[in-house]
FIMIMI-743986 format. One record per residue: x, y, z of N, C-alpha, C, O in turn. Coordinates in steps of 0.05 Angstrom, whole numbers, padded with zeros to 5 digits, always signed. Example, Ala and Ser with C-alpha at 12.3 -4.5 7.8 and 13.67 -1.06 7.14 Angstrom:
! FIMIMI-743986
+00264-00114+00156+00246-00090+00156+00264-00066+00156+00285-00066+00169+00257-00045+00142+00273-00021+00143+00258+00001+00157+00268+00023+00161
//
This chain:
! FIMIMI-743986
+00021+00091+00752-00002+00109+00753-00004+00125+00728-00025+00131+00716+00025+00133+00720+00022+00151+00705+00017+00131+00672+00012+00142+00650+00019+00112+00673+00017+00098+00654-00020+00086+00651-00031+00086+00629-00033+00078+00672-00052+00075+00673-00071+00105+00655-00085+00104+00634-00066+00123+00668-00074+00148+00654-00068+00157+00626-00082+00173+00614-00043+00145+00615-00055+00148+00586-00064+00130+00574-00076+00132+00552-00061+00112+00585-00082+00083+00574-00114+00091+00567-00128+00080+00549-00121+00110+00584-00145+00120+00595-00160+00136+00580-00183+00139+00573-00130+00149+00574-00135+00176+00556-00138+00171+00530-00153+00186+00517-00127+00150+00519-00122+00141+00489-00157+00127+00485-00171+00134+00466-00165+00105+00505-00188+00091+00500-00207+00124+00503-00221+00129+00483-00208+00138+00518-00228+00157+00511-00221+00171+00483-00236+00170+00464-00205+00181+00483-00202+00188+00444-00209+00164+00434-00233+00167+00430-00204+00146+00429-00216+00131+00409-00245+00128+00411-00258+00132+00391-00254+00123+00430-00282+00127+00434-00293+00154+00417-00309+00154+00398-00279+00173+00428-00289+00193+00419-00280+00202+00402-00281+00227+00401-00268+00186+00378-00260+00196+00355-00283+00186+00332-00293+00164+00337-00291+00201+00309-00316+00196+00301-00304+00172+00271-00318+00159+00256-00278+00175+00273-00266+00155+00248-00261+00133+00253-00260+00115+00236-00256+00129+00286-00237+00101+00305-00246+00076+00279-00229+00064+00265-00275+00072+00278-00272+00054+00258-00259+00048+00226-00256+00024+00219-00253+00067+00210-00236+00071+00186-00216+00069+00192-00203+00083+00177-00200+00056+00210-00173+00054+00222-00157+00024+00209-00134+00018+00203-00192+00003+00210-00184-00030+00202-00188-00041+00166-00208-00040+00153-00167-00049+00161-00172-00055+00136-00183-00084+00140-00178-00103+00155-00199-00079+00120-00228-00099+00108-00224-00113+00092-00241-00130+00089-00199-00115+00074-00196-00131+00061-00163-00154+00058-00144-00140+00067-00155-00176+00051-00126-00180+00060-00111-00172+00031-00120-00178+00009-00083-00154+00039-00064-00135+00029-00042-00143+00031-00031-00139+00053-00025-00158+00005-00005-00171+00014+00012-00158-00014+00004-00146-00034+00040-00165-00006+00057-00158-00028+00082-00179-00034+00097-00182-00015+00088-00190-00055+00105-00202-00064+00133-00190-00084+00128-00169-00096+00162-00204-00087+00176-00185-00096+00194-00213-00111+00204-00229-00095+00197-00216-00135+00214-00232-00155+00233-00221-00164+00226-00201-00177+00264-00226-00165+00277-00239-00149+00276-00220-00129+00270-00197-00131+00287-00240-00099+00284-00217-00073+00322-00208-00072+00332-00194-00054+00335-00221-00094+00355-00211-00097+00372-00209-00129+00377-00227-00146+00377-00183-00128+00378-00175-00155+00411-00155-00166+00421-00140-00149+00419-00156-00184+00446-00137-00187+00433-00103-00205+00411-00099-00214+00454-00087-00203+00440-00065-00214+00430-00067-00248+00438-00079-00268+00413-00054-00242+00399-00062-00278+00382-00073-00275+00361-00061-00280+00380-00101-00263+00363-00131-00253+00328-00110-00256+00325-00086-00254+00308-00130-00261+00282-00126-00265+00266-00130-00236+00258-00153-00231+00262-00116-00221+00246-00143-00198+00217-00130-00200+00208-00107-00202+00201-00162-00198+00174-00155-00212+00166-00152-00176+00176-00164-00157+00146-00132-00176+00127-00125-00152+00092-00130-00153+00080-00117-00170+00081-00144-00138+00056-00161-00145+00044-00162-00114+00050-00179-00097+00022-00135-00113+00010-00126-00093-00011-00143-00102-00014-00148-00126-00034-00160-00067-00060-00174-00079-00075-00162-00059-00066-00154-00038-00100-00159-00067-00117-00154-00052-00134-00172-00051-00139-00184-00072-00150-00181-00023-00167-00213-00026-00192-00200-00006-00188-00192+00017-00214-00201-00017-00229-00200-00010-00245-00217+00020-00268-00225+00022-00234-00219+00031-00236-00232+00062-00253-00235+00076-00249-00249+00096-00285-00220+00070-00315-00219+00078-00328-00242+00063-00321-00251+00042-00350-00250+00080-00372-00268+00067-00390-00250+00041-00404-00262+00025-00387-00226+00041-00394-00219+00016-00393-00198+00000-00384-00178+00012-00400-00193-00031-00387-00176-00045-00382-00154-00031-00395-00146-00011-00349-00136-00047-00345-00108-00031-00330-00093-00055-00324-00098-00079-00328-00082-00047-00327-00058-00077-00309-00026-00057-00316-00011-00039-00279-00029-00076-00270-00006-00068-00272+00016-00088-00270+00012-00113-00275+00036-00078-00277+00056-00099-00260+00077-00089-00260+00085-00065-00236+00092-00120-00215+00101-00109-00223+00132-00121-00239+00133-00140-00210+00161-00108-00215+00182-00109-00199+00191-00124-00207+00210-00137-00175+00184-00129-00144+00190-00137-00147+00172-00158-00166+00156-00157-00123+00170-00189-00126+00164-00211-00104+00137-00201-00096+00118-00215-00098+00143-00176-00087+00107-00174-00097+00092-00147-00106+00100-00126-00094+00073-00155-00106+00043-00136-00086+00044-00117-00091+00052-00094-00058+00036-00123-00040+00028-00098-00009+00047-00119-00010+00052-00143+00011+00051-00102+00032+00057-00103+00063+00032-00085+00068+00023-00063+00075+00032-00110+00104+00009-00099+00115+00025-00088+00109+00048-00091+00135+00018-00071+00148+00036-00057+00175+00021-00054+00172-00001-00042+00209+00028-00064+00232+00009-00046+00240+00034-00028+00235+00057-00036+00254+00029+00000+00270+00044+00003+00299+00031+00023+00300+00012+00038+00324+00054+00016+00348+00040+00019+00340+00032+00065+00319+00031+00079+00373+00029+00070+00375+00014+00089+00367+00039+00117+00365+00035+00141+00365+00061+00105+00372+00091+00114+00337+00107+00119+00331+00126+00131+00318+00084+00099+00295+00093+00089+00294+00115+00080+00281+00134+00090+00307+00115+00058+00305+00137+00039+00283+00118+00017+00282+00094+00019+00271+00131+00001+00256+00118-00016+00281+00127-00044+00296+00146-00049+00273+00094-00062+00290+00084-00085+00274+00087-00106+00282+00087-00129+00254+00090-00097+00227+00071-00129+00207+00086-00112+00217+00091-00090+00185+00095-00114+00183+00108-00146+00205+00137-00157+00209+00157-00143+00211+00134-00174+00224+00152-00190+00198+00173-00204+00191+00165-00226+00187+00191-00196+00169+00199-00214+00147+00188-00217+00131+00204-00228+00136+00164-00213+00109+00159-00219+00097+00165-00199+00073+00160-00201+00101+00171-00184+00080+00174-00160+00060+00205-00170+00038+00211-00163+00075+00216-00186+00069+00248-00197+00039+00239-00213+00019+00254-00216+00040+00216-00221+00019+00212-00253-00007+00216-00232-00027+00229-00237+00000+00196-00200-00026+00193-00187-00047+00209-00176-00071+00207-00168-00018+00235-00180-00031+00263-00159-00049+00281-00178-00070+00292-00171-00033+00283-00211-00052+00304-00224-00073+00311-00211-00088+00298-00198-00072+00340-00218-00109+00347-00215-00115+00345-00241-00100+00349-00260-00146+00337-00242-00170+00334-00259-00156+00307-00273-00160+00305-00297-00142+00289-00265-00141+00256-00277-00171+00249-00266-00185+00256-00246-00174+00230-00289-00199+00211-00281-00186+00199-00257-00161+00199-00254-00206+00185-00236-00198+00167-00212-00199+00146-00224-00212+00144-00244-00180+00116-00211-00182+00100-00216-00207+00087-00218-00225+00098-00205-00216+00059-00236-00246+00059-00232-00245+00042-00206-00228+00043-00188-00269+00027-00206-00274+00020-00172-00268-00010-00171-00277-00021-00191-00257-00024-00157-00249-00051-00157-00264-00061-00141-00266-00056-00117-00288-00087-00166-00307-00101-00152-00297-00123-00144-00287-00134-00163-00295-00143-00114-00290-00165-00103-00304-00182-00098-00317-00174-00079-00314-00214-00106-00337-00233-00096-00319-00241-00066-00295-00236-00060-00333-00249-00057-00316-00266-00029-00300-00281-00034-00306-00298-00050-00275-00280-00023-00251-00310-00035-00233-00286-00057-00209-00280-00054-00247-00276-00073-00234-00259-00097-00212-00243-00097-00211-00222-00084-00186-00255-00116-00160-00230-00100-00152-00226-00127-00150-00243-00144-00148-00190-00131-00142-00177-00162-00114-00173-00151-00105-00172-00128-00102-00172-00173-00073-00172-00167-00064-00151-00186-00077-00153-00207-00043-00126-00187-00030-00119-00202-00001-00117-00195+00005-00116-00171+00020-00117-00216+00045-00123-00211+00057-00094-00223+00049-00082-00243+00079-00087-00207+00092-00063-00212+00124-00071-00217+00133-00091-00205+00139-00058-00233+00168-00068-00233+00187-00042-00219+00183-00018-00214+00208-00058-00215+00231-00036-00202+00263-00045-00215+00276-00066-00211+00267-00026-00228+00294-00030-00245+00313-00021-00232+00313+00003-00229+00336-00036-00220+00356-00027-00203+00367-00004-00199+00390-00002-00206+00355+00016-00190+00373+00042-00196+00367+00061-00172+00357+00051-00152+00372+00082-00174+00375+00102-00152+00357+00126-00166+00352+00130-00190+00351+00140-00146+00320+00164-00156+00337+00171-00180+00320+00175-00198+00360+00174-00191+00379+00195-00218+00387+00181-00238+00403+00187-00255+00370+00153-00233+00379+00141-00258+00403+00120-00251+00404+00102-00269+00421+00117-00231+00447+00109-00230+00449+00087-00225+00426+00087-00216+00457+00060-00221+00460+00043-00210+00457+00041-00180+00465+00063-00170+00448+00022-00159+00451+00022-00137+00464+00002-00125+00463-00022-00131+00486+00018-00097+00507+00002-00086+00490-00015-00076+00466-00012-00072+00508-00043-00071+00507-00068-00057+00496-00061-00024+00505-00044-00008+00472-00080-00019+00465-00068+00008+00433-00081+00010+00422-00097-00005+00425-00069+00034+00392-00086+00050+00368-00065+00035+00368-00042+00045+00347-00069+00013+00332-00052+00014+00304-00067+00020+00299-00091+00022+00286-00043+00023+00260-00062+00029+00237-00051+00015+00231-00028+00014+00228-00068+00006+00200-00065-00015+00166-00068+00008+00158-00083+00026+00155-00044-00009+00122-00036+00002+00109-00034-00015+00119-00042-00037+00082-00025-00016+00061-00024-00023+00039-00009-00014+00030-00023+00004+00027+00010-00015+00006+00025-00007-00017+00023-00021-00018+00020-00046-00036+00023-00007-00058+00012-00031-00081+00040-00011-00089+00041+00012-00086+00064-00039-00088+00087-00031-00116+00087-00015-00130+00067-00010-00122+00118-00005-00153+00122+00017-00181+00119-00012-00184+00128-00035-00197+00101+00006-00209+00094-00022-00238+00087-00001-00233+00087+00023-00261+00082-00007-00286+00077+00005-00296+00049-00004-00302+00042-00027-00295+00039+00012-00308+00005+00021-00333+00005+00020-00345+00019+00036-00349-00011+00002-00373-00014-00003-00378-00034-00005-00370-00048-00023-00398-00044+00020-00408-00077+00031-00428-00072+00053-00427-00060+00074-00450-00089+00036-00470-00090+00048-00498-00060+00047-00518-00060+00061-00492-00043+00031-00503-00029+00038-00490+00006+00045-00499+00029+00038-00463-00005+00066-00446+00015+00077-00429+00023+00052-00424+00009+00033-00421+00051+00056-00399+00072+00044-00378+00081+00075-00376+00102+00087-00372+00067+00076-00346+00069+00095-00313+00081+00078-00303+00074+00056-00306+00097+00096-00277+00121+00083-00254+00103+00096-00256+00098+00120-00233+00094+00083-00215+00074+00090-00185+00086+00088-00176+00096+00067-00178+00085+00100-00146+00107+00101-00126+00090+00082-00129+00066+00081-00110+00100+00071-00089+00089+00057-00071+00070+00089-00063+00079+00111-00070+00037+00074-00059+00022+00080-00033+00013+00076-00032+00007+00053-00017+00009+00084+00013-00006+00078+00014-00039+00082+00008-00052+00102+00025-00047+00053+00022-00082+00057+00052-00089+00087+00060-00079+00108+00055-00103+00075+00074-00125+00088+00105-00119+00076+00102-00114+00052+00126-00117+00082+00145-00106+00082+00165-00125+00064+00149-00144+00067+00182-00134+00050+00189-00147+00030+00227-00142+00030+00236-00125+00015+00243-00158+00046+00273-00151+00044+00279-00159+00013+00273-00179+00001+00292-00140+00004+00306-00153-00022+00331-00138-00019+00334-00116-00009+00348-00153-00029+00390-00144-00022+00388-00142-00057+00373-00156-00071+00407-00123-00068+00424-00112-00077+00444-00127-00086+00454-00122-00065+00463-00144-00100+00495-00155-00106+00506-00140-00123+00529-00144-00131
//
């Protein structure tokens, strides 16, 4: 019973939430990670895509001076990476990134790197970490519509440490 009732409760908030729709990402958000196993120092390249997945053109347009942010973090989920760049995205008065136009089928890709180390610079112990991707709150433009799109998280990426 008591489970029926928040079932209840949740479909009426969503109903009655005026965003419920800005909840679904519109476009496919994937993330890749070279090598998925690396020693300290090691380079591993990070290569977020975005694929335009509609029958027709769509156009994101971002508010913030970045598109997406990499993300590792250890086994503990502490975050590894970014070291500081995440700071460049926040400035106030940076230009915003410009707006990323998509044909249907169309996937832009940018690649981020992560150099083996720990937030201080140090090498990092042997162990399970896992690689993300956020691809920031930005407005979807298709068809006509200006729809507000919440910052998304790709697909999750194990990469080990030796």
């Amino acid at each position: 019973m008591l489970r029926r009732s928040r079932l209840a409760l949740a479909t009426l908030l969503l109903t009655a939430c005026p965003t419920a729709g800005m909840h679904r990402l519109d476009v496919g958000f994937t993330l890749a990670a070279e090598p998925v196993a690396a020693t300290p120092g090691d380079t591993v390249l990070l290569t977020a895509a975005v694929t335009n997945t509609a029958d027709e053109p769509v156009t994101l347009e971002f508010g913030g001076a970045c598109r997406l942010v990499f993300y590792v973090v250890d086994a503990e989920g502490r975050a590894v990476h970014p070291r500081g760049e995440r700071s460049r995205c926040a400035v106030v008065g940076a230009p915003a990134a410009p707006p990323l136009r998509l044909q249907p089928g169309e996937t832009w890709r940018e690649t981020g790197t992560w150099i083996v180390r720990d937030a201080a610079g140090r090498p990092l112990p042997e162990g399970d970490y896992t690689a993300y991707v956020i691809l920031e709150e930005h407005y979807l433009v298709r068809g006509g519509r200006r729809d507000l799109k919440l910052a998304h998280r790709s697909n999750e990426v194990p990469l080990r440490v030796r």
